[in-house]
Structures are given as structure tokens and as C-alpha cells.
C-alpha positions in Angstrom: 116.8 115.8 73.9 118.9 116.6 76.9 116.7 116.4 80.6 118.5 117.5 83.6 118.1 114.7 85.7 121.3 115.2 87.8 120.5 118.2 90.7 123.9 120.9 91.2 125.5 120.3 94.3 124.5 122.4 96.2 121.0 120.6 96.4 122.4 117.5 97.8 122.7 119.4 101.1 120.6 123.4 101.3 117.7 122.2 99.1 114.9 124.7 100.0 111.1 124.1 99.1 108.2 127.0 99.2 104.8 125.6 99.9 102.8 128.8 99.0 99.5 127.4 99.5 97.9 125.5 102.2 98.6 121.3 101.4 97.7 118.6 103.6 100.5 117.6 106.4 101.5 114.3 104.5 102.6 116.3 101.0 105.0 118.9 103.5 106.4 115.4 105.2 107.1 114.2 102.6 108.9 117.1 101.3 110.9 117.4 103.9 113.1 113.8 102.6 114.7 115.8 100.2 115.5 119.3 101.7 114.5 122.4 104.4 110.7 123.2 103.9 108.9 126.6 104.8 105.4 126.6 104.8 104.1 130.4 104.0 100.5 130.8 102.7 98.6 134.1 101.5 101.6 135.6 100.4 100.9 138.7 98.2 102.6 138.7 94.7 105.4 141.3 96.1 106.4 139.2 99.4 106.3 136.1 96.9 108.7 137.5 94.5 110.8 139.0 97.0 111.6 135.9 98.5 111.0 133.1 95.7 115.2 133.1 94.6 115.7 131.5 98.2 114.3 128.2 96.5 115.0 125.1 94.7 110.5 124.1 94.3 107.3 126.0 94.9 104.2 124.4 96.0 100.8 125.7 95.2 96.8 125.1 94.4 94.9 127.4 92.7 95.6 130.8 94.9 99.1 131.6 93.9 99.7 133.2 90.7 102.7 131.9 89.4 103.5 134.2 86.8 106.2 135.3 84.2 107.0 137.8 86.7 107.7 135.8 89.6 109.6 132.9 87.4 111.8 136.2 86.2 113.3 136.3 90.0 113.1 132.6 90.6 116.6 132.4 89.4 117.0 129.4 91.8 114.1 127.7 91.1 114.1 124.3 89.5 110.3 122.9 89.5 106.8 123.8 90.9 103.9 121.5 92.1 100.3 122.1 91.6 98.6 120.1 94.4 95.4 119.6 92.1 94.8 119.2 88.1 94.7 122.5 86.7 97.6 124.9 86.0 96.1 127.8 85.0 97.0 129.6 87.7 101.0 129.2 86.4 102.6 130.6 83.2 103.9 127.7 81.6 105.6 129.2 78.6 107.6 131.4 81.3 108.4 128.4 83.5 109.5 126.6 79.9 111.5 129.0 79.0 113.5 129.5 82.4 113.8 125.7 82.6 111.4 125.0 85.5 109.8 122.4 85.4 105.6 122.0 86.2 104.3 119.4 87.8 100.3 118.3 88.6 98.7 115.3 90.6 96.1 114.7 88.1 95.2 111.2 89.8 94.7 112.1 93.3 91.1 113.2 93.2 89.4 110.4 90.6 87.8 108.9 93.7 86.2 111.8 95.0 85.1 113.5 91.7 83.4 110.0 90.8 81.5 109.7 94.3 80.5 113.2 93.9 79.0 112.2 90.1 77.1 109.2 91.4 76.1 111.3 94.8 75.0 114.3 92.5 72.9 111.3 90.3 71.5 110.2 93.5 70.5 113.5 94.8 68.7 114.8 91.7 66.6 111.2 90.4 65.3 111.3 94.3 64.9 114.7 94.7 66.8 114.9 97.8 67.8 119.0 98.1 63.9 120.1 97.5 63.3 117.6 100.2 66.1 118.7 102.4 64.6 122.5 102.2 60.9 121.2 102.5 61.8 119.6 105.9 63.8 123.0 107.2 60.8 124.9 106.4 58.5 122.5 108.4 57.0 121.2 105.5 56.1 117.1 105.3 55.6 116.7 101.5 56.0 113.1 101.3 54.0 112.9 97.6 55.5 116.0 96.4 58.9 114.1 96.2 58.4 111.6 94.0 61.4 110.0 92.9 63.1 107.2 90.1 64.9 104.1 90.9 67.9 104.2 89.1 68.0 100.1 88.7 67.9 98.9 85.3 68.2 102.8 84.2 70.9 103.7 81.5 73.5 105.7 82.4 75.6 107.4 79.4 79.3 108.2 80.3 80.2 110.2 77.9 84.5 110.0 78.1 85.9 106.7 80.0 89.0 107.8 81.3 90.1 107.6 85.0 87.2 109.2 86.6 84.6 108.1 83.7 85.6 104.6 84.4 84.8 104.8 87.7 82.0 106.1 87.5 80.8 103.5 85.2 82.1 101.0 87.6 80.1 102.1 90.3 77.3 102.6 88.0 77.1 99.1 86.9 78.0 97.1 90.1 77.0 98.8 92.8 73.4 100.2 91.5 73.0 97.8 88.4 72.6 100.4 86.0 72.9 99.4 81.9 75.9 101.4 81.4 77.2 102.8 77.7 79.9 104.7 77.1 81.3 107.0 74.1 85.6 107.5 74.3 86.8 107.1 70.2 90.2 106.0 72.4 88.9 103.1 74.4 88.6 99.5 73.2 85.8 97.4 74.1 87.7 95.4 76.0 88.4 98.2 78.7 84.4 99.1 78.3 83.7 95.7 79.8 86.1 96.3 82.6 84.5 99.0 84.2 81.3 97.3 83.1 80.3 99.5 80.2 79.0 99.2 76.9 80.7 101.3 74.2 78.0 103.0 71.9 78.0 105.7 68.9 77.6 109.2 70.4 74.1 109.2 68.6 73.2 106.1 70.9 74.4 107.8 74.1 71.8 110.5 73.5 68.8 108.2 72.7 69.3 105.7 75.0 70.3 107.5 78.2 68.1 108.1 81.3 70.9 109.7 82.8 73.8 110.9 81.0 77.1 112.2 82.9 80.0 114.0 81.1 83.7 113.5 81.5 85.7 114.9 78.8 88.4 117.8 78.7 87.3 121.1 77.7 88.1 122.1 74.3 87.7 122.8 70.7 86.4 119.4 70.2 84.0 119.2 73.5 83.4 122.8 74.2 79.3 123.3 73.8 79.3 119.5 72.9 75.9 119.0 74.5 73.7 121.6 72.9 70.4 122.3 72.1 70.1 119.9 69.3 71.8 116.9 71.4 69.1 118.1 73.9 66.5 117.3 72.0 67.5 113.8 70.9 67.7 112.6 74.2 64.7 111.0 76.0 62.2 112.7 77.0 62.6 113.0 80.8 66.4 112.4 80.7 68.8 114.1 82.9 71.8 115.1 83.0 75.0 115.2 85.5 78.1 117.4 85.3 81.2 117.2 87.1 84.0 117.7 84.6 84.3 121.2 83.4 82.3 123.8 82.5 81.4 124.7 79.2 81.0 120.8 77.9 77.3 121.4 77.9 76.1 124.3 76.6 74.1 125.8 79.9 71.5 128.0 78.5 70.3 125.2 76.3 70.3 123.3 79.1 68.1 125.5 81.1 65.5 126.0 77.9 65.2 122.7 77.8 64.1 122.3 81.7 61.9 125.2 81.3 60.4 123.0 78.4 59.9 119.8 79.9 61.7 117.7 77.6 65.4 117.5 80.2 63.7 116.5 84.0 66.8 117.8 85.8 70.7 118.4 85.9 72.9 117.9 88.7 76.1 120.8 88.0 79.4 120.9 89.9 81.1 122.9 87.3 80.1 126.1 85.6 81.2 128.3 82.5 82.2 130.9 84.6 83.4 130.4 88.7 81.9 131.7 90.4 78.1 131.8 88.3 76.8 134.9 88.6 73.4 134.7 90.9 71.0 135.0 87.9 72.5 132.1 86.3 69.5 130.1 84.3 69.9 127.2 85.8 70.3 128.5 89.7 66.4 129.5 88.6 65.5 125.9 88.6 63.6 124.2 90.9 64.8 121.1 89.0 68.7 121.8 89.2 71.3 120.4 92.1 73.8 122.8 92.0 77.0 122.9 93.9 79.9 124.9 94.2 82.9 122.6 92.5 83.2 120.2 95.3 84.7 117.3 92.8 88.2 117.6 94.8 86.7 118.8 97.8 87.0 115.4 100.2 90.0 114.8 103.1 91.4 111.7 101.3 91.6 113.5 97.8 93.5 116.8 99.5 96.0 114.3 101.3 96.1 112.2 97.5 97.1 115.3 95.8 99.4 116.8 98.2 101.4 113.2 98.5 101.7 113.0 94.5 103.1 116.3 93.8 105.5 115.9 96.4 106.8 112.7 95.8 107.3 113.8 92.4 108.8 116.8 93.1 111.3 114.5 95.6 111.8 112.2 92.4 112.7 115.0 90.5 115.4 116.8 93.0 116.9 113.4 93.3 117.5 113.0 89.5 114.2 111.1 88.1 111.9 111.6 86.1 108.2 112.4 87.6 105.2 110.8 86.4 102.9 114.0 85.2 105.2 116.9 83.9 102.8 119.5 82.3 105.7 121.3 80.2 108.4 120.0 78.0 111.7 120.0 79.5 114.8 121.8 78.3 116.7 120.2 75.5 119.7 121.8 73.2 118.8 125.2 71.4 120.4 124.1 68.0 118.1 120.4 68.3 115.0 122.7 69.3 115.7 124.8 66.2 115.5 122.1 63.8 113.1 120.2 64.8 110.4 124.0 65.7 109.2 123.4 62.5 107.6 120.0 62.4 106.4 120.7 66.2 102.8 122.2 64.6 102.8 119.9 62.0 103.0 116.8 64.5 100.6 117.9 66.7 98.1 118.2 64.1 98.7 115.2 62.6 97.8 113.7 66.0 94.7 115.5 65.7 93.8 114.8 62.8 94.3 111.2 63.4 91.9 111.3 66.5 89.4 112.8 64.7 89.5 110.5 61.6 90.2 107.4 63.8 87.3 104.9 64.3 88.3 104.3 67.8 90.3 101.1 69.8 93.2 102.9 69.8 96.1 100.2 70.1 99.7 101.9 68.8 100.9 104.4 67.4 104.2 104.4 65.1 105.7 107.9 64.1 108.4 107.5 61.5 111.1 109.7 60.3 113.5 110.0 57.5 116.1 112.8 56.1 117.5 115.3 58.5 114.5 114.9 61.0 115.9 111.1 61.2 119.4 112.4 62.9 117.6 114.1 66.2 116.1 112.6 69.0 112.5 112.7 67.9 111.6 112.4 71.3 110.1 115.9 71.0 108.0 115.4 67.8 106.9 112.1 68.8 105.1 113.9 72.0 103.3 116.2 69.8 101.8 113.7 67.7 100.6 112.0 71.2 99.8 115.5 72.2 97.7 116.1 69.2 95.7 112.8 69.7 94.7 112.3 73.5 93.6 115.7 74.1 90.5 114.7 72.3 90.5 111.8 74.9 92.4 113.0 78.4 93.2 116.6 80.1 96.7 115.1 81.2 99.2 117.6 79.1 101.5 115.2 76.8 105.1 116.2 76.3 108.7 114.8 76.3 108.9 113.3 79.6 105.8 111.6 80.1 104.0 111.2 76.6 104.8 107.2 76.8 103.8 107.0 80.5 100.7 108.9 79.3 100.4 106.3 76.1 100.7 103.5 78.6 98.1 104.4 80.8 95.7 104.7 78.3 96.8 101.1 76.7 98.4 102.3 73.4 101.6 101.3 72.6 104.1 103.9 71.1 106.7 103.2 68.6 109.7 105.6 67.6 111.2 104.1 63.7 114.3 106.1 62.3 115.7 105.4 58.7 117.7 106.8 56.5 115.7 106.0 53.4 113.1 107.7 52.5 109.2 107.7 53.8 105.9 107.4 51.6 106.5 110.5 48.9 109.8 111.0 50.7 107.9 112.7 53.5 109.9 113.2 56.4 107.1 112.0 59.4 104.8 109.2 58.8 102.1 108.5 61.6 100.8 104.9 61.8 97.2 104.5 64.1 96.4 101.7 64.6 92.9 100.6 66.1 89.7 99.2 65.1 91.6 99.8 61.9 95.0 101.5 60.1 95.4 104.9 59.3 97.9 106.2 58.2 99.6 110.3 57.3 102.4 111.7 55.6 103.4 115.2 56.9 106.2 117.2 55.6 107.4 121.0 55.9 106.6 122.5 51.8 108.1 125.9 51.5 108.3 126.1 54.8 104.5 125.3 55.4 103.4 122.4 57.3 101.8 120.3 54.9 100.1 116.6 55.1 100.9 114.5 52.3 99.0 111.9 52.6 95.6 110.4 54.3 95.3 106.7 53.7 95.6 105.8 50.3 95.2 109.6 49.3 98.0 111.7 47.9 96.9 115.1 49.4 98.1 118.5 49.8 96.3 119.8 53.2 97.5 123.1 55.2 96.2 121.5 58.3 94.3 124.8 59.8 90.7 125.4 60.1 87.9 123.2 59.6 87.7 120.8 56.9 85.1 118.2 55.6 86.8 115.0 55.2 84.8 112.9 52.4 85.2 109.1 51.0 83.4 108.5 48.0 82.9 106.2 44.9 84.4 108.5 42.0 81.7 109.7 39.6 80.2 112.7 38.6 77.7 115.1 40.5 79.5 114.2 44.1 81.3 117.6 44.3 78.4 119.3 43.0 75.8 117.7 45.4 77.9 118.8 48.9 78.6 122.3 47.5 75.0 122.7 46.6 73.5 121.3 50.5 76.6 123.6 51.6 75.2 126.7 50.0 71.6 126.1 50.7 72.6 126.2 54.0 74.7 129.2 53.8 78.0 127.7 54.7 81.0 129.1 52.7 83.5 126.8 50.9 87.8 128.1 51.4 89.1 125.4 49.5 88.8 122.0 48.0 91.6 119.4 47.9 90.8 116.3 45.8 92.7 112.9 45.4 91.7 109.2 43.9 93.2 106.0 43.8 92.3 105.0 40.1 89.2 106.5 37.8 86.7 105.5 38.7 87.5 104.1 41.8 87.8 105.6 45.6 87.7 109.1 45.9 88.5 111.6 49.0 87.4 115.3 48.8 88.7 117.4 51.3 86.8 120.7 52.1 87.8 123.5 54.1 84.3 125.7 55.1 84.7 128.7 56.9 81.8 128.0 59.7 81.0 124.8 61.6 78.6 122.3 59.7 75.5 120.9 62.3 75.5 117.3 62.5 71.3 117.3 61.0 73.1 118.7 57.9 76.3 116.4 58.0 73.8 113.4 57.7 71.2 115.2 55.0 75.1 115.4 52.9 76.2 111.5 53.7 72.7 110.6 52.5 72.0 113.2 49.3 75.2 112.8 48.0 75.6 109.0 48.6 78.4 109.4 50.4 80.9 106.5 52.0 82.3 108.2 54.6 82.1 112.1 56.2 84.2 113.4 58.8 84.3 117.1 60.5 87.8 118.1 61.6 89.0 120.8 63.2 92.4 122.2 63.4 
């Protein structure tokens, strides 16, 4: 892969940065190191675009659109900075395809999004807000206001990552909660560091008085709390959200209020920004709602601001930034050959996460054949690409999928040889953790196929969703799932069976056209007597 680390020469001495959006004073210092700086905010799209091909970097938050439009006359432009996490707001194919490369500050704010969890934590468990609004209205309701200590409570975290972490830390030591946490990626050993306990996701539920979420939005964690993980927490639980909305599934959150079995919820983050005012939960008395203030502190505006800039310094003097959000350019006849296995790696990293029993430790992908002649560099990302975004929101590509590897402990190895793989596959993806698991992936036909799971010779189209099964090989196994299945009125696509002798292991691997409900996942593992059952998604 080929970066362009080296600015033209012409940036050495008339570099010229656009901050479009209003940053704090030490992000536009530090910008001004590398070049000339004008500051011009609430631009509208047409003054933008008239005047973005006068510069080397844009600067923005969330206001300015940065779209394919405006990267079309940015024929100057080199990089943009998001002075925040998201980057929504900027058309990352468009910038990818013009060579411009995206930068975020995904760091700056973990401090303030983890005070605000523990402050929204505080504020619901002592009732603070009703009290607040009592006391305006003149009203001294001392015994209306009951609240709960949160010593010797259990907190849930439900994803340790940066902010997860330390909220568990703050959790444990400063307010001497029981802490347990659920993240397939994290070893025990970092649990215990940020004084945690790791637990099943079942656990989390049953055991928490107070359960917080910090996990990306996706596929995977979109609607993750629902109604039926409502219901198997305790009764009187509560529940805190400052990640993103849509993790838990709002409406069921609300029933279950109105119902008495969830106390309260304390929401920074909503499906839909702004909430419309007849929201469900802006109806309850019981519900500390605020306005997406996880990023809204003084320190975490000047954090942000700093990070994007230095990087964006780093970059226009020839390194290589810490949290690029879009794969840099590399040669078009390299990109070419290696489009193909691009899909195929990222869901074999997927697939791997979701199949994965957690600790994640390394990760080796291998290659063989033609693949074995390119810089994998590109592959290799995808893979990592494929398997933390079940864990982080930081986007993995080329330039920083090992710094992203490395910050979450997991070692990364690249292995070329020129004989051939397991079936003569071309990519072979080693995760390692609390144990090995290993995939074969190659291009059949010209459709990415995986080869292999384990010990399994398989022949998987890895799209759609797919029961993963382990079982002891005898008769009536296949015939007990598709029976619960179509009791249940789920549809069966395909079926993809492998062994390793008669007799011995078996894996079944079941493509169903709607998603299966974890109450019926555990009436299949225990009906049909099975080792092992996995829902995948791809």
C-alpha cells in the first residue's frame, strides 16, 4: 500500500487550514505550527464551496456538511478534522475517493462522558431533578424523595472500552459499587483493572441494580436491551444511557416503567436528536433526561480540539495520525486485486467476534497464492475491522488498525508464504483468546466463501443470519432444530453440514431468514441436546 506521507512543496511554506466550525482556542494554536489559519464559522454550503480550494485541511464538529459536493471543489484539500467522535456529518467514500484524508479525536471526551454516566446514576437513584422542581415550585417534600444508596449496589457495564472502563473505575473505587461487566473482547485481567468483574450477558441482567450501556450502535447492539432483557433484570433495576441511541430499545423501556418492574432510566442519548416532545419516556416522572451533554464539558471541547489538530499537524508534516476514519490511497492495480477479498475479510472478522468466547489476545491473518505478493496491509484491516466493531466505534483501516489492536491489548500478526493454506485457501484468520479459532476464507467463482470453522470443512456464503451449531453426530439433531424452528414460525434458507469422523463432532450451519429470540435459542440448546449454539449475523 502506498500512504502519502511526504506533503508537495508548496505546503512547506503557504499551508492553509479552514476551521469551519467553532473549536476551542488551543486546537486553532496549535494549528497555526504548521501553516496560515482562517477561522470562518456558519458558513452556508455555497460560501463553503466557493472558497474550500484555497485549502490544504478543514476543521469541523457536527454543523458543517462535508459532502461529496464540496470534496468535488476541494481540489487542494488534503485531510479534514472532526473535533468530536462522529463523522456523519462527512462523506467518507467522497473524501476516499479524492484522497482526503478524515480524521476524529475519539479520546478527548471519555472523561466527561463517564462523569456525566455516574452524575446521571447519581441523579436518578436520589431523585435529585423531582426534587430540584419540587423546591422551585415551593414545595418541601422531604419524604416524597426517598432515595438508594448506591454502596454495595451492582453496577452492570455493559461494553468496557475507554469510557466503560472508567466508569467502572469510578464505580468501584470511588462509590464501592460490585461492579460486572460484559465486553466478549476484554480479558479478565483488564476487568480487574478498572475494578470489574467480567460476567455472561445473562448475569449482567439478573444481577444488576443499575445497569449502564457503552457499546457502538449496530447490527449487533441496535435494540440490544429490549423488552425480554427488561424483564429479566431485577425488579426495581434501573438503567443509565450515555452511548448512543437505539442500544436500548426505548418504548420497551418506557412499558416497562409504566409497569413497575424498571424504577427509572437516566437518558443522554435518543433514537432520534432531537426526541420529538411526546417521546414515552419524556412522560415519565421516573426518567432523567438530558439533551446529549456526554461531550458537553470545557476540558473535553479543549481535549478534542488539541487531538484533531495535532494530528492534522502530524499529518501535513509527513506522519501518520493516530485515528484516521478512512483508508488511505494506495495503487489502483494493488486495490484491484486485492477488492475481492475486502468483504470476505471483514466478515471473517465478524464472524470471528461473534463465535469467539472472549479474551481476545492476537490475531494472525495468513496468506498464500497471489494474495501472498501484495501488501496485505489492506485485508489485514478488514479482518480487524470486521472484529472490534462488535467491541469499539473507532473505524479500523490501513493506517491505524494495529494502533487500534494495541489499544485494546491484541497483538496482530501479518504471515506470507508461498505454500499453500488449510485447503489451499488463500486467507486463514487465527483468534486467539480464552481459546483458538480458527477460518479459511477464499474467493469460489468469484464468491466469497469461508472454508473452514475450526475443525469443519465448510462451504458458508457469509451473508445473512446463520445458526452456528456443535453437536455429537447422531440422528434426530437436524430434525429436532428444524422442528422448534417451524413451531416457531422461523423459515430455514439453507443448511451447511460438516463432521470430523462418524459419529463423532458435528457442526450444522443454518441460515434462517428472521432473527431467532434468545428464550427459543436456549429451548433449541436444551431439546436438541446441543453442545454449542451461536447466532451470527452478517
Amino acid at each position: 500500500m502506498t500512504v502519502a506521507t511526504e506533503p508537495p512543496a508548496a505546503l512547506h511554506t503557504a499551508t492553509r487550514i479552514l476551521v469551519a466550525d467553532p473549536i476551542a482556542d488551543d486546537g486553532v494554536s496549535r494549528l497555526r505550527a504548521v501553516g496560515e489559519v482562517d477561522v470562518a464559522t456558519g458558513l452556508d454550503p455555497a460560501a463553503l464551496r466557493e472558497r474550500i480550494a484555497d485549502y490544504d485541511a478543514l476543521v469541523v464538529r457536527s454543523e458543517t456538511k462535508v459532502t461529496a459536493d464540496l470534496l468535488d471543489a476541494a481540489t487542494r484539500l488534503r485531510v479534514v478534522g472532526r473535533a468530536g467522535v462522529g463523522v456523519d456529518n462527512i462523506d467518507l467514500e467522497a473524501a476516499t475517493r479524492h484522497g482526503i484524508l478524515v480524521l476524529n479525536a475519539p479520546t478527548g471526551n471519555t472523561i466527561a462522558a463517564a462523569e456525566q454516566a455516574v452524575a446521571m446514576m447519581l441523579a436518578l437513584v436520589r431523585n435529585i431533578p423531582l426534587a430540584d422542581q419540587a423546591m422551585h415550585a415551593g414545595r418541601w417534600d422531604r419524604k416524597k424523595f426517598m432515595g438508594m444508596e448506591l454502596r454495595d449496589k451492582t453496577l452492570g457495564v455493559l461494553g468496557l472500552g475507554k469510557i466503560g472502563f472508567e466508569v467502572a473505575r469510578i464505580a468501584s473505587m470511588g462509590l464501592q459499587m460490585r461492579v460486572l461487566a460484559h465486553d466478549p473482547l476484554v480479558t479478565a485481567e483488564r476487568a480487574t483493572q478498572a475494578g470489574a468483574e467480567l460476567a455472561e450477558f445473562e448475569t449482567l441482567l439478573a444481577e444488576s441494580d443499575v445497569l449502564t450501556v457503552h457499546v457502538p450502535l449496530n447490527d449487533a447492539t441496535r435494540g440490544v436491551i429490549g423488552a425480554a432483557e427488561l424483564h429479566r433484570m431485577r425488579r426495581g433495576a434501573r438503567l443509565i444511557n450515555v452511548a448512543r441511541g437505539g442500544i436500548i430499545d426505548e418504548t420497551a423501556l418506557a412499558d416497562a416503567i409504566r409497569e413497575g418492574h424498571i424504577a427509572g432510566a437516566a437518558i443522554d442519548v435518543w433514537t432520534s436528536e432531537p426526541p420529538p416532545a411526546d417521546h414515552p419516556l419524556l412522560q415519565l416522572p421516573q426518567v432523567v433526561a438530558t439533551p446529549h451533554l456526554g461531550a458537553s464539558t470545557l476540558e473535553a471541547q479543549v481535549n478534542v480540539a488539541f487531538d484533531v489538530a495535532d494530528q492534522i499537524v502530524e499529518y501535513l508534516n509527513g506522519g501518520s495520525p493516530r485515528y484516521a476514519v478512512n483508508a488511505p490511497t494506495m495503487l489502483p492495480e494493488e486495490l484491484e486485486a486485492l477488492r475481492p477479498y475486502l468483504e470476505l475479510a471483514q466478515q471473517m472478522g465478524s464472524l470471528a467476534a461473534q463465535l469467539s468466547d472472549g479474551g481476545l489476545r492476537r490475531v494472525v491473518c495468513s496468506y498464500a497464492g497471489d494474495l501472498a505478493s501484495y501488501d496485505t496491509t489492506i485485508v489485514t484491516s478488514h479482518v480487524l475491522r470486521g472484529l472490534f466493531a462488535h467491541f469499539t466505534e473507532t473505524r479500523v483501516n490501513p493506517v491505524n488498525a494495529k494502533l487500534v489492536a494495541k489499544s485494546l491489548g491484541v497483538d496482530v500478526d501479518d504471515r506470507h508464504t508461498t505454500r499453500g493454506l488449510d485447503l489451499d485457501a488463500p486467507l486463514l484468520v487465527d483468534v486467539v483468546g480464552s481459546e483458538r479459532l480458527r477460518l479459511a476464507g477464499a474467493q469460489i467463482d468469484g464468491v466469497p466463501r469461508i472454508t473452514r470453522i475450526d475443525g469443519f470443512r465448510v462451504d458458508m456464503q457469509p451473508s445473512g443470519i446463520f445458526l452456528v451449531v456443535t453437536h455429537q453426530d447422531r440422528p434426530g439433531v437436524i430434525a429436532a432444530v428444524s422442528s422448534l424452528l417451524a413451531k416457531n414460525d422461523i423459515n430455514i434458507a439453507g443448511i451447511e453440514l460438516g463432521r470430523d469422523r462418524p459419529r463423532g463432532l458435528a457442526v450444522m450451519l443454518m441460515q434462517v431468514d428472521d432473527p431467532v429470540s434468545p428464550e427459543l435459542l436456549e429451548e433449541l440448546r436444551s431439546t436438541a441436546g446441543l453442545d454449542r449454539l451461536r447466532q451470527v449475523r452478517l
